[in-house]
DOPALUM-9425 format. One record per residue (C-alpha): x, y, z; residue number from 1; chain. Coordinates in Angstrom, 1 decimal, always signed. Example, Ala and Ser with C-alpha at 12.3 -4.5 7.8 and 13.67 -1.06 7.14 Angstrom:
2
<site><c1>+12.3</c1><c2>-4.5</c2><c3>+7.8</c3><n>1</n><chain>A</chain></site>
<site><c1>+13.7</c1><c2>-1.1</c2><c3>+7.1</c3><n>2</n><chain>A</chain></site>
This chain:
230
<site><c1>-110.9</c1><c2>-69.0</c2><c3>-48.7</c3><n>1</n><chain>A</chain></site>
<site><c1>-107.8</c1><c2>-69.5</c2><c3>-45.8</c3><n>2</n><chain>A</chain></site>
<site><c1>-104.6</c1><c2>-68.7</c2><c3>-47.8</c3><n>3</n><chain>A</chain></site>
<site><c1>-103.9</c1><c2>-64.6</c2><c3>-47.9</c3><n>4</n><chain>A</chain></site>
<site><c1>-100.7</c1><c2>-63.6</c2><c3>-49.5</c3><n>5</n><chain>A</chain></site>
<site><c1>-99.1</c1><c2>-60.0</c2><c3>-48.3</c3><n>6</n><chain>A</chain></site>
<site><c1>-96.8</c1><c2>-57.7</c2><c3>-50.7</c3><n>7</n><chain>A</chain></site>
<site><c1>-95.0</c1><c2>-55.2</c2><c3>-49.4</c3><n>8</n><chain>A</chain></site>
<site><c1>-94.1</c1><c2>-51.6</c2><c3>-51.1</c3><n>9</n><chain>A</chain></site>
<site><c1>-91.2</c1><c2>-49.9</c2><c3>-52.1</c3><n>10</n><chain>A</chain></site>
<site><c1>-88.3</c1><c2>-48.5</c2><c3>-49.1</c3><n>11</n><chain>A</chain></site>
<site><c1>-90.2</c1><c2>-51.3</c2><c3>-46.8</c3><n>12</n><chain>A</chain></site>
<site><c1>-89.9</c1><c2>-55.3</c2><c3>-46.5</c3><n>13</n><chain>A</chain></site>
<site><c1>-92.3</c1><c2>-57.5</c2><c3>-45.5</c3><n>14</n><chain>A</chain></site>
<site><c1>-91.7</c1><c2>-57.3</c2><c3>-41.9</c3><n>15</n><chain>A</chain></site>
<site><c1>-94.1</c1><c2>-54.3</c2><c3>-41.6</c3><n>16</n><chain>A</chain></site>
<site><c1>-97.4</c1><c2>-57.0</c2><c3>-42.2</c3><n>17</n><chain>A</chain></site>
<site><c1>-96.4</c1><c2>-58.7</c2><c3>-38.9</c3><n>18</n><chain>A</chain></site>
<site><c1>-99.1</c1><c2>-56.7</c2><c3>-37.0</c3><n>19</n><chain>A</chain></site>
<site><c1>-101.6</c1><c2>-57.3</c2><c3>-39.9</c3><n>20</n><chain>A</chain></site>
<site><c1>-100.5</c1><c2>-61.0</c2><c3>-39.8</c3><n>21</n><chain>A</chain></site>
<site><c1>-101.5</c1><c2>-61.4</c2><c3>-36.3</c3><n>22</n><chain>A</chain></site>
<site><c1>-104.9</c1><c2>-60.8</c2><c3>-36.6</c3><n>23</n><chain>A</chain></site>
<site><c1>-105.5</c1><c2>-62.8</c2><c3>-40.0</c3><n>24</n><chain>A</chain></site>
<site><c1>-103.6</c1><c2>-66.1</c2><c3>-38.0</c3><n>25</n><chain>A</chain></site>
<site><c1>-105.9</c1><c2>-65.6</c2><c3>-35.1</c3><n>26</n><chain>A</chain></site>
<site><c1>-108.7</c1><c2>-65.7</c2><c3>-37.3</c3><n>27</n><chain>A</chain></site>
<site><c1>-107.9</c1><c2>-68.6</c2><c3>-39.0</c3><n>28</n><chain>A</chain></site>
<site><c1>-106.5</c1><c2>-67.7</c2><c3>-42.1</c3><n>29</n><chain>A</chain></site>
<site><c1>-103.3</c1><c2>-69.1</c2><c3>-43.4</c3><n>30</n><chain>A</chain></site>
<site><c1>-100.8</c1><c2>-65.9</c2><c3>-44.1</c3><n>31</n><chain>A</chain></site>
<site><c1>-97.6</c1><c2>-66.0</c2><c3>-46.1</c3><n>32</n><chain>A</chain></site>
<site><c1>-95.6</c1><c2>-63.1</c2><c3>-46.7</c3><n>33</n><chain>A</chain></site>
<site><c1>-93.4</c1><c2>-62.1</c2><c3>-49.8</c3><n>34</n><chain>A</chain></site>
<site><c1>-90.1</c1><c2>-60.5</c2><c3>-48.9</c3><n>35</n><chain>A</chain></site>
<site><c1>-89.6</c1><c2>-58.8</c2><c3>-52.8</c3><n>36</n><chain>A</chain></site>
<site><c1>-86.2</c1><c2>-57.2</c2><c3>-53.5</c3><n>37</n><chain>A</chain></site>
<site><c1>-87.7</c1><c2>-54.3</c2><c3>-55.3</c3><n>38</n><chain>A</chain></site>
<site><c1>-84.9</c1><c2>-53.8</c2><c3>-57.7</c3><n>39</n><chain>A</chain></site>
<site><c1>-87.5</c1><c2>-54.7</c2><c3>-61.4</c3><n>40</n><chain>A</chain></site>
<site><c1>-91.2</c1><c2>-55.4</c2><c3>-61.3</c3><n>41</n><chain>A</chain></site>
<site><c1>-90.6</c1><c2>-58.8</c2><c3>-63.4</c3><n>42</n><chain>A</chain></site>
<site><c1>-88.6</c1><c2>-60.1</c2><c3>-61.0</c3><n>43</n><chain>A</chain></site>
<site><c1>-91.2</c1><c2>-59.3</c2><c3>-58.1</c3><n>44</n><chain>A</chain></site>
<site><c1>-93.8</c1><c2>-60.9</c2><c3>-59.7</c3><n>45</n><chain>A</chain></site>
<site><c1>-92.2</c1><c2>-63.8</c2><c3>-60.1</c3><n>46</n><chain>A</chain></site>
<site><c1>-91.1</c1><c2>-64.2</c2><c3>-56.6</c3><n>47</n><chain>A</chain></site>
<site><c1>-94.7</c1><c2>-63.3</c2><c3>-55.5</c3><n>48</n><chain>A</chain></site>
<site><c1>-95.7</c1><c2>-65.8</c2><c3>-58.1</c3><n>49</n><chain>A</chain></site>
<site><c1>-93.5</c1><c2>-68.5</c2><c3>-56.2</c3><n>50</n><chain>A</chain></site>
<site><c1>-95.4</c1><c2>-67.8</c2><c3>-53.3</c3><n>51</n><chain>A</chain></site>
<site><c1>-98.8</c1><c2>-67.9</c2><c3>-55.1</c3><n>52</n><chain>A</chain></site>
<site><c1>-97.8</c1><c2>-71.3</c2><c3>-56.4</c3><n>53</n><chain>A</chain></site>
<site><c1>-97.2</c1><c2>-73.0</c2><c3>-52.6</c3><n>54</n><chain>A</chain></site>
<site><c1>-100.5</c1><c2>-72.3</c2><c3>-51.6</c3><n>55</n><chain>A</chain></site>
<site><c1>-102.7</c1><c2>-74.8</c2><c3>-51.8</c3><n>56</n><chain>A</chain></site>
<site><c1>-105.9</c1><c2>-73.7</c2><c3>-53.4</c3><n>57</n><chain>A</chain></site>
<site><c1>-107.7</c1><c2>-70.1</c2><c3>-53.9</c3><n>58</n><chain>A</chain></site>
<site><c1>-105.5</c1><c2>-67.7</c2><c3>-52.5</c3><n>59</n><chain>A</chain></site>
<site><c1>-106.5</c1><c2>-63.9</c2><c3>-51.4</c3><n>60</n><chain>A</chain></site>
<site><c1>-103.3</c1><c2>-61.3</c2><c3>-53.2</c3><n>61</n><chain>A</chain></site>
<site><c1>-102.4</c1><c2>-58.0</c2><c3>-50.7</c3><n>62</n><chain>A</chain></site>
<site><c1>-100.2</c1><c2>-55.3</c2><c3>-51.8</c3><n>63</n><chain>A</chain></site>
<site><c1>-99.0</c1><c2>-52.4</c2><c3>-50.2</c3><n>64</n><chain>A</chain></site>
<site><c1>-98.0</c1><c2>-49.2</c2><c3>-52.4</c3><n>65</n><chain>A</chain></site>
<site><c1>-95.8</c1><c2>-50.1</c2><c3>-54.9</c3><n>66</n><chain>A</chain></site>
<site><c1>-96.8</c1><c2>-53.6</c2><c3>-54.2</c3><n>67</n><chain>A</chain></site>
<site><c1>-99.8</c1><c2>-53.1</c2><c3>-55.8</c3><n>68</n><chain>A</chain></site>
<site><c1>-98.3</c1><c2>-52.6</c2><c3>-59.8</c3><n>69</n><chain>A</chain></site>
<site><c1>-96.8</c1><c2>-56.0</c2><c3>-58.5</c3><n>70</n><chain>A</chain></site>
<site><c1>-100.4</c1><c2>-57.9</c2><c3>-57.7</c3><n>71</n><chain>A</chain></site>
<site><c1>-101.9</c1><c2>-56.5</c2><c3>-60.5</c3><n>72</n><chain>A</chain></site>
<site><c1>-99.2</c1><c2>-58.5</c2><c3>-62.5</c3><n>73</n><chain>A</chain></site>
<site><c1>-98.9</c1><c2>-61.2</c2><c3>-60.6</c3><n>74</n><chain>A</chain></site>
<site><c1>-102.7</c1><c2>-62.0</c2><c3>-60.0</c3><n>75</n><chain>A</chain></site>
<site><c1>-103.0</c1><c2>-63.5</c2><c3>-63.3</c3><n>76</n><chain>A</chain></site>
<site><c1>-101.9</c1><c2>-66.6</c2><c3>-61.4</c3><n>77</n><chain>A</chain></site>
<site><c1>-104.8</c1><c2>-69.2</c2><c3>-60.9</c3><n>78</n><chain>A</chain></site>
<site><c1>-105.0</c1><c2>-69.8</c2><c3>-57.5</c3><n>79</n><chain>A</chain></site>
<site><c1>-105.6</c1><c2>-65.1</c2><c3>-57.0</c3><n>80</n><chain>A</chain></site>
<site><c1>-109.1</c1><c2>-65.3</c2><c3>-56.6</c3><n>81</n><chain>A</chain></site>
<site><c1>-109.0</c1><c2>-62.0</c2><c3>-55.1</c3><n>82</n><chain>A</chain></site>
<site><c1>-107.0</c1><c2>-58.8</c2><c3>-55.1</c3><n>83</n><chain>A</chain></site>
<site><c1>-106.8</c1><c2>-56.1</c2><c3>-51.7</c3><n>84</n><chain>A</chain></site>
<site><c1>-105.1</c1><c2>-52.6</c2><c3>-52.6</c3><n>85</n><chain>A</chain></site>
<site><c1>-103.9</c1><c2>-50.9</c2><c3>-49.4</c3><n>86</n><chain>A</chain></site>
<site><c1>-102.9</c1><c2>-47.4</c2><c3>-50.5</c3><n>87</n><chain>A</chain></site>
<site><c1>-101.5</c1><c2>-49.2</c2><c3>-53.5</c3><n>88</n><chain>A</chain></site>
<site><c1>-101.1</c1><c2>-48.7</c2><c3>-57.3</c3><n>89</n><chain>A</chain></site>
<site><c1>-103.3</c1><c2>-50.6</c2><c3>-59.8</c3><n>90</n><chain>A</chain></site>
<site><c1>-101.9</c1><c2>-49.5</c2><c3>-62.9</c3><n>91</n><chain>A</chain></site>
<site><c1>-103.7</c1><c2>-50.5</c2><c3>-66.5</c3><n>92</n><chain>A</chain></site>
<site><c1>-102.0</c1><c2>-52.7</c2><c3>-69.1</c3><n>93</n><chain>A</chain></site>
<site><c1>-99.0</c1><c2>-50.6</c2><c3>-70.6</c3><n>94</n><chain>A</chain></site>
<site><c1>-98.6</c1><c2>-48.4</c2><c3>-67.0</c3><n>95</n><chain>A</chain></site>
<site><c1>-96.2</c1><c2>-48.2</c2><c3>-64.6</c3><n>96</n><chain>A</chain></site>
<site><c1>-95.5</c1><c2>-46.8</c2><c3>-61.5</c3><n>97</n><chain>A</chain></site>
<site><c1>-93.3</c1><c2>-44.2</c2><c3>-62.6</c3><n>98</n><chain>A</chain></site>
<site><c1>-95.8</c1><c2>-43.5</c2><c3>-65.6</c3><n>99</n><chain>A</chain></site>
<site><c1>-98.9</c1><c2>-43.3</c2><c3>-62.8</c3><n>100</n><chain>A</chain></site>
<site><c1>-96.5</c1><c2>-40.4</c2><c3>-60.6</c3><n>101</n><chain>A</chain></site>
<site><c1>-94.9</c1><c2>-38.6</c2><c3>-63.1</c3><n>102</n><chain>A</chain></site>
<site><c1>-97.9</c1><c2>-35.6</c2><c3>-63.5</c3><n>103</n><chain>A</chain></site>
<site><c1>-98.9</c1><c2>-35.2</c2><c3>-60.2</c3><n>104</n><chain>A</chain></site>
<site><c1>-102.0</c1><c2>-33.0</c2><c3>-59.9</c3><n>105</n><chain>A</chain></site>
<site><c1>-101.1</c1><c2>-29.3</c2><c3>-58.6</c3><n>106</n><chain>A</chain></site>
<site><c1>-101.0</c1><c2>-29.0</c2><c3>-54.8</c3><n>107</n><chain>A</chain></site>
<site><c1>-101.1</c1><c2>-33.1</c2><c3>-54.5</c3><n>108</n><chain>A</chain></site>
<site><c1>-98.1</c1><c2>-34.0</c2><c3>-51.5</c3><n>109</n><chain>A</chain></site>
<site><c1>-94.7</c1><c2>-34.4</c2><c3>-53.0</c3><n>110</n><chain>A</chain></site>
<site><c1>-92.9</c1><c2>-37.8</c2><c3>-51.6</c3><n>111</n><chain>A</chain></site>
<site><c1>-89.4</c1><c2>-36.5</c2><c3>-50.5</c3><n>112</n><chain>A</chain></site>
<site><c1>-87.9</c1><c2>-39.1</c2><c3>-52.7</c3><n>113</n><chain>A</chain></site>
<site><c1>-83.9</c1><c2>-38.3</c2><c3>-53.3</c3><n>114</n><chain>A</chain></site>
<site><c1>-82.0</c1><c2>-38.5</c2><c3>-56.6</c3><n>115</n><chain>A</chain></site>
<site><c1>-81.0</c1><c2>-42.3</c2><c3>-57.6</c3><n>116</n><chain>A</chain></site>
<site><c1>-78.1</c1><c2>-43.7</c2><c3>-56.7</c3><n>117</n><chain>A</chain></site>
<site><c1>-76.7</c1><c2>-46.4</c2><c3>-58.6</c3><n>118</n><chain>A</chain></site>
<site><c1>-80.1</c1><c2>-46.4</c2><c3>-60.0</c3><n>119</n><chain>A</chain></site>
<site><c1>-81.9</c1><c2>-46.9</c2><c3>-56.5</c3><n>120</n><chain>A</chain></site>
<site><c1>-84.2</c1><c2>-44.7</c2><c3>-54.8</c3><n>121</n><chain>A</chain></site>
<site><c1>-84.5</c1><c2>-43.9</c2><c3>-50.8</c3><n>122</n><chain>A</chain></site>
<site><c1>-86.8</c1><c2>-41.2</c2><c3>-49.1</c3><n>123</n><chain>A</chain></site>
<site><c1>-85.2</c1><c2>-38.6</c2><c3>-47.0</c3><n>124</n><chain>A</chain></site>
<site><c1>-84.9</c1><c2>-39.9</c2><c3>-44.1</c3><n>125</n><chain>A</chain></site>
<site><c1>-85.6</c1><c2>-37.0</c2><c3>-41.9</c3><n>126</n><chain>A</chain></site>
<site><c1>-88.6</c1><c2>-36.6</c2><c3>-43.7</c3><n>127</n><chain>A</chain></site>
<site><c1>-89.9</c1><c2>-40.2</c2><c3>-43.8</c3><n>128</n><chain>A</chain></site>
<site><c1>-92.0</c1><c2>-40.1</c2><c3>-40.7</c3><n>129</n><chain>A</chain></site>
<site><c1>-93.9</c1><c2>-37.1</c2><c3>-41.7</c3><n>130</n><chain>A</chain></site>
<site><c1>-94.5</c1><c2>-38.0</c2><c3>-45.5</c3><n>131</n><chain>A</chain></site>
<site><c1>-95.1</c1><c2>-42.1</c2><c3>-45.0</c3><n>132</n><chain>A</chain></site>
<site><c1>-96.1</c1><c2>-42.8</c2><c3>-41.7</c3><n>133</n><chain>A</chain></site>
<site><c1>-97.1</c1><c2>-39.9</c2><c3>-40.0</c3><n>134</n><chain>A</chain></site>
<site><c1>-99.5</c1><c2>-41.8</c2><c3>-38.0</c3><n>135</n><chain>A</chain></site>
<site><c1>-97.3</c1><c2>-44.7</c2><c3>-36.6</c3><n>136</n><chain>A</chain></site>
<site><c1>-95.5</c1><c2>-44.5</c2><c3>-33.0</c3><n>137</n><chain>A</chain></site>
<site><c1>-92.4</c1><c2>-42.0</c2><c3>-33.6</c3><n>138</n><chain>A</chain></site>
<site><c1>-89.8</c1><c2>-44.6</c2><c3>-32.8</c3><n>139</n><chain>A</chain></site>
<site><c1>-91.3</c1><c2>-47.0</c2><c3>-35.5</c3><n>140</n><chain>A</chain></site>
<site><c1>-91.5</c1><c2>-44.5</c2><c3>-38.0</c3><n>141</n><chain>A</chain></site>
<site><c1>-87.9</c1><c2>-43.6</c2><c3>-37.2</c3><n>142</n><chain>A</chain></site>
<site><c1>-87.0</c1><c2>-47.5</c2><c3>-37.4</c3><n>143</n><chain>A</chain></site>
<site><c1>-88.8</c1><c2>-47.8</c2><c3>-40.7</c3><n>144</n><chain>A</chain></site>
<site><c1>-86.9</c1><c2>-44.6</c2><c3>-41.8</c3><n>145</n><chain>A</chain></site>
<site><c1>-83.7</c1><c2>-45.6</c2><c3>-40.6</c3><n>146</n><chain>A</chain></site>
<site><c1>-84.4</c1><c2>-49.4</c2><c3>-42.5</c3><n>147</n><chain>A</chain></site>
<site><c1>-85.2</c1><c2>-48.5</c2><c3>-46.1</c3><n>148</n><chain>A</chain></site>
<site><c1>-85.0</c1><c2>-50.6</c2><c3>-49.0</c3><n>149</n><chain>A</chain></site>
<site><c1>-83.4</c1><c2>-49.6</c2><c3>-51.6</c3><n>150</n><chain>A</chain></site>
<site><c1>-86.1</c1><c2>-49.1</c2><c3>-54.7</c3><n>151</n><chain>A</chain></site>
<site><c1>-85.1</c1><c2>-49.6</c2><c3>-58.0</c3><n>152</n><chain>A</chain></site>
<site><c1>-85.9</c1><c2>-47.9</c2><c3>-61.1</c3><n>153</n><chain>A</chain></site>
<site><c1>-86.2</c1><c2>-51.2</c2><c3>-63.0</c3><n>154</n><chain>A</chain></site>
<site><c1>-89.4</c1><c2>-51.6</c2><c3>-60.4</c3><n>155</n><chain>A</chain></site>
<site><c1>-90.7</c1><c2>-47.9</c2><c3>-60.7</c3><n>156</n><chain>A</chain></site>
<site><c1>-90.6</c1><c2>-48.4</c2><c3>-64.8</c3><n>157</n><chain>A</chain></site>
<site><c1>-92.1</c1><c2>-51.7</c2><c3>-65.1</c3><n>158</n><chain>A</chain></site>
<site><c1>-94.9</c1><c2>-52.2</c2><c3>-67.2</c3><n>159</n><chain>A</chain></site>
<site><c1>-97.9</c1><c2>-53.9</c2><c3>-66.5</c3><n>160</n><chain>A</chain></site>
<site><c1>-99.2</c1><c2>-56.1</c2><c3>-69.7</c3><n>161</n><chain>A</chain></site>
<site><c1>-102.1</c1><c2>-57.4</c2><c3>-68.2</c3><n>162</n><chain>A</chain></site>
<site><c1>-103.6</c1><c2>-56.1</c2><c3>-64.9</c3><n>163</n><chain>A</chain></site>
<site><c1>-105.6</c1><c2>-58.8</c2><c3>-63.5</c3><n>164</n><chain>A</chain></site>
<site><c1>-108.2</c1><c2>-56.4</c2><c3>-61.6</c3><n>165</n><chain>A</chain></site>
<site><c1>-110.0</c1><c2>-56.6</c2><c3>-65.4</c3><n>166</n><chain>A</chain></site>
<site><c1>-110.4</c1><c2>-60.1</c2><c3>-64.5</c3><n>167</n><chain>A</chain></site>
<site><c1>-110.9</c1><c2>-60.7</c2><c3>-60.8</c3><n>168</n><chain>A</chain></site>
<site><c1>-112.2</c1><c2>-59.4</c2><c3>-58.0</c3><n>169</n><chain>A</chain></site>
<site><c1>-110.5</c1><c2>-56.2</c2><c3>-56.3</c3><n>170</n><chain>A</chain></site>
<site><c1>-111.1</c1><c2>-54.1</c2><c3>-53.0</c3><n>171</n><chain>A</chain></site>
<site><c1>-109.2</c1><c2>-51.3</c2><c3>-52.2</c3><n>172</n><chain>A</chain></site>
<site><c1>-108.3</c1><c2>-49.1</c2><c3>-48.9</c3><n>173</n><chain>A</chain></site>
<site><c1>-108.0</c1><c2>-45.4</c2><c3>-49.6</c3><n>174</n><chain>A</chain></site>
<site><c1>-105.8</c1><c2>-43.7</c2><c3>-47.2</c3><n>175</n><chain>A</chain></site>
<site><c1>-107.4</c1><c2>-39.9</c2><c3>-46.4</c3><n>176</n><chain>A</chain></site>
<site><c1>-104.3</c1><c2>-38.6</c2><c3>-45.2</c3><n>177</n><chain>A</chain></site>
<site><c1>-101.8</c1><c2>-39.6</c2><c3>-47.4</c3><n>178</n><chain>A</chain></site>
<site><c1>-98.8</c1><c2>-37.9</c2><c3>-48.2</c3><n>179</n><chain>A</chain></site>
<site><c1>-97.4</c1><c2>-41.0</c2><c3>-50.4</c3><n>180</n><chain>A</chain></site>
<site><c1>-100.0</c1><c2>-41.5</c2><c3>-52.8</c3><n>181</n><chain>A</chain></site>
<site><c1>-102.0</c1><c2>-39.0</c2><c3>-53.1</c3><n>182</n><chain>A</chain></site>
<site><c1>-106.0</c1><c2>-40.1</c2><c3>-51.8</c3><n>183</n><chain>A</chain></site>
<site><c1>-107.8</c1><c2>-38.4</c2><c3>-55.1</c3><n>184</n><chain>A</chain></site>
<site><c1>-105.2</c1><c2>-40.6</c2><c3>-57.6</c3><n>185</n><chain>A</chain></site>
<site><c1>-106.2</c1><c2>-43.7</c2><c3>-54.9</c3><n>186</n><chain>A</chain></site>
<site><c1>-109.5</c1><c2>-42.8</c2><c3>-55.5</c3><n>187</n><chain>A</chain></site>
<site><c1>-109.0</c1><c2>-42.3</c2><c3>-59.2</c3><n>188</n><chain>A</chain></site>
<site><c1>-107.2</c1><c2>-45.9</c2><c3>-59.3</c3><n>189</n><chain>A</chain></site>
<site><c1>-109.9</c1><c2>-47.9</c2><c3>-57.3</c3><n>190</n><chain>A</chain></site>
<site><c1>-112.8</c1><c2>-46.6</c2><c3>-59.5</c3><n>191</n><chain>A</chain></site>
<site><c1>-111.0</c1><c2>-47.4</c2><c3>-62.9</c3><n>192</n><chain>A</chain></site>
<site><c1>-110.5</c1><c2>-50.8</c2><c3>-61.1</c3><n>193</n><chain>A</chain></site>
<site><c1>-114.0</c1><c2>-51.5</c2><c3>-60.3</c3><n>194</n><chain>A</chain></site>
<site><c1>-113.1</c1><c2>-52.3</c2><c3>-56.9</c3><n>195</n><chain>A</chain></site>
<site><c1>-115.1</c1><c2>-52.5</c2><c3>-53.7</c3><n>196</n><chain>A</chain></site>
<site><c1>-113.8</c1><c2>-49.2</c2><c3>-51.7</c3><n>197</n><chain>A</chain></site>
<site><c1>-113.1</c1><c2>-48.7</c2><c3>-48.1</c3><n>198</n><chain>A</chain></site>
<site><c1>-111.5</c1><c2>-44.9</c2><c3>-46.9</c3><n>199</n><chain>A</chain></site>
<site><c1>-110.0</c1><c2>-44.9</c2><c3>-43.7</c3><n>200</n><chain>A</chain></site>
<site><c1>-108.4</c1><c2>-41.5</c2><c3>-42.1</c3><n>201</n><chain>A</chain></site>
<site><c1>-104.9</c1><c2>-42.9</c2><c3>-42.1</c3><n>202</n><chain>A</chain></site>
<site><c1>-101.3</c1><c2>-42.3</c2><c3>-43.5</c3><n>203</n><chain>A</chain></site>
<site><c1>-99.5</c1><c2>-44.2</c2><c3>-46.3</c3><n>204</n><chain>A</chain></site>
<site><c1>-98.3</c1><c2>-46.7</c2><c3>-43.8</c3><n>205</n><chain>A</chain></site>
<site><c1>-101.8</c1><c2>-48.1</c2><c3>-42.5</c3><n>206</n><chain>A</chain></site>
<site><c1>-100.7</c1><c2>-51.3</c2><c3>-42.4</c3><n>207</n><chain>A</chain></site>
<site><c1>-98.5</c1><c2>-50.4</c2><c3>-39.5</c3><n>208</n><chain>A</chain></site>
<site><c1>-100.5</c1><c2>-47.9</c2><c3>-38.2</c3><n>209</n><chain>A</chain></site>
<site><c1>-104.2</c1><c2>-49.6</c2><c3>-37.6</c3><n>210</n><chain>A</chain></site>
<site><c1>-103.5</c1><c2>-53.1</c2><c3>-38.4</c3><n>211</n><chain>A</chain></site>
<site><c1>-107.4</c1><c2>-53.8</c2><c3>-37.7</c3><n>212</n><chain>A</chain></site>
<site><c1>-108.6</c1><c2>-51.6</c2><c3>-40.5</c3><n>213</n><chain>A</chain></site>
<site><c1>-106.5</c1><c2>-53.4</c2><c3>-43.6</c3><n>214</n><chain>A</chain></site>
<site><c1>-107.2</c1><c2>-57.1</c2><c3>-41.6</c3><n>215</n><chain>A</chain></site>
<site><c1>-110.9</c1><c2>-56.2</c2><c3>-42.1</c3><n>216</n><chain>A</chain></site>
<site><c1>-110.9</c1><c2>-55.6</c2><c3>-45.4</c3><n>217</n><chain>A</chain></site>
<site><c1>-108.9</c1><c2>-58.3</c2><c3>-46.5</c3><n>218</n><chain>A</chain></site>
<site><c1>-111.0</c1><c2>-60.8</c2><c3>-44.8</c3><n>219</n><chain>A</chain></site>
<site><c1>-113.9</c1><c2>-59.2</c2><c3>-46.5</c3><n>220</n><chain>A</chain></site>
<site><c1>-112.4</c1><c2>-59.4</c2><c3>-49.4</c3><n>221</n><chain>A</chain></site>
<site><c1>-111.7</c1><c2>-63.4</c2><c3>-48.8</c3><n>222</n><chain>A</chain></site>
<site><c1>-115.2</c1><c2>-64.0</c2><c3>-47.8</c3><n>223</n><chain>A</chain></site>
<site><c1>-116.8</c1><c2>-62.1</c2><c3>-50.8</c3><n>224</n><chain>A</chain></site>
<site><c1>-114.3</c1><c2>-64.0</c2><c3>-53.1</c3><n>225</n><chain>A</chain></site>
<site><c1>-115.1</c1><c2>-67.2</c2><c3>-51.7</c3><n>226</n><chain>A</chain></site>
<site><c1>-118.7</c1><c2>-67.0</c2><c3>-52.3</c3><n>227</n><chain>A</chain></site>
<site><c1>-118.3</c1><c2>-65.5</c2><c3>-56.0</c3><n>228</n><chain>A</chain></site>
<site><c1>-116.1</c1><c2>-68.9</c2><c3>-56.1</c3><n>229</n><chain>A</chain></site>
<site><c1>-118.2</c1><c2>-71.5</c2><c3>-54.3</c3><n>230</n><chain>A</chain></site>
């Protein structure tokens, strides 16, 4: 199965995948990327679903983060015949991301998310590096910090009504040292999902940070999917 699709997370774009990217187009895969303007989940997974539709056959779904309530909606399509989680949330039908955060379990890490504005969301800034990508090169992190998307609250609140992980396949990277998502609600979230698991000792932004790692899984993931398929 050649066609991997890659969605990005919330306060991040797309561009982020380009070192994940690399590796899957020198291996033979044929990558697209969603660029999601992360203002309401149902618009996300309809662009993602535009993307899913362009391929041309089976189709491997990534998501990052909040990218991850967003392939859980959108693999319903028919050409997902496989979903990857990297650090991401899989909610259930009738979850969202901000239902999934809102009781975080005492001493879990605290994202230093500010108050809205306008009804978007950005991370400190000063604390970005530490709390999202504490393990990427310091000008990166500062990059990534200084280049936030805006997140909107329409996308932390949508609700999922049918997550396709009950359906199809899933495999999911658990990051050890995140201060995003907290690794036991990862773990938590890839059990529930039935998914094949992988922990790596990384930060929320392992994508960035060891490339290799999330390459590995995804392609395991498309060559486990294909022969389920075949």
């Amino acid at each position: 199965m050649k066609n991997i699709v890659l969605v990005h997370g919330g306060f991040v774009d797309g561009a982020g995948w380009e070192g994940v990217y690399k590796i899957l187009k020198r291996d033979g895969y044929s990558v697209s990327i969603v660029q999601n303007p992360t203002i309401s989940l149902e618009d996300d997974v309809a662009v993602t679903k535009r993307t899913l539709a362009a391929q041309d056959g089976p189709t491997t779904l990534v998501g990052h983060s909040y990218g991850g309530a967003v392939i859980t909606e959108a693999g319903n399509h028919p050409k997902v015949s496989a979903l990857v989680y990297i650090a991401a949330f899989a909610p259930d039908k009738g979850e969202s991301v901000g239902s999934l955060i809102k009781d975080p379990l005492p001493g879990a890490p605290v994202p230093p998310i500010l108050p809205p504005q306008d009804g978007f969301l950005f991370l400190d800034k000063a604390k970005f590096p530490a709390s999202f990508a504490a393990d990427v090169d310091p000008e990166k992190a500062a990059f990534m910090a200084d280049s936030q998307v805006p997140w909107g609250l329409g996308a932390i609140s949508g609700v999922i009504s049918e997550p396709a992980w009950r359906t199809k396949p899933s495999w999911y990277l658990v990051t050890a040292e995140d201060k995003m998502i907290p690794p036991d609600a990862q773990r938590a979230m890839s059990k529930r999902a039935g998914a094949t698991v992988v922990e790596v000792k990384g930060s929320h932004a392992i994508y960035v940070s060891q490339p290799k790692a999330v390459a590995d899984l995804i392609e395991q993931a498309a060559t486990k999917a294909k022969a389920v398929t075949a």
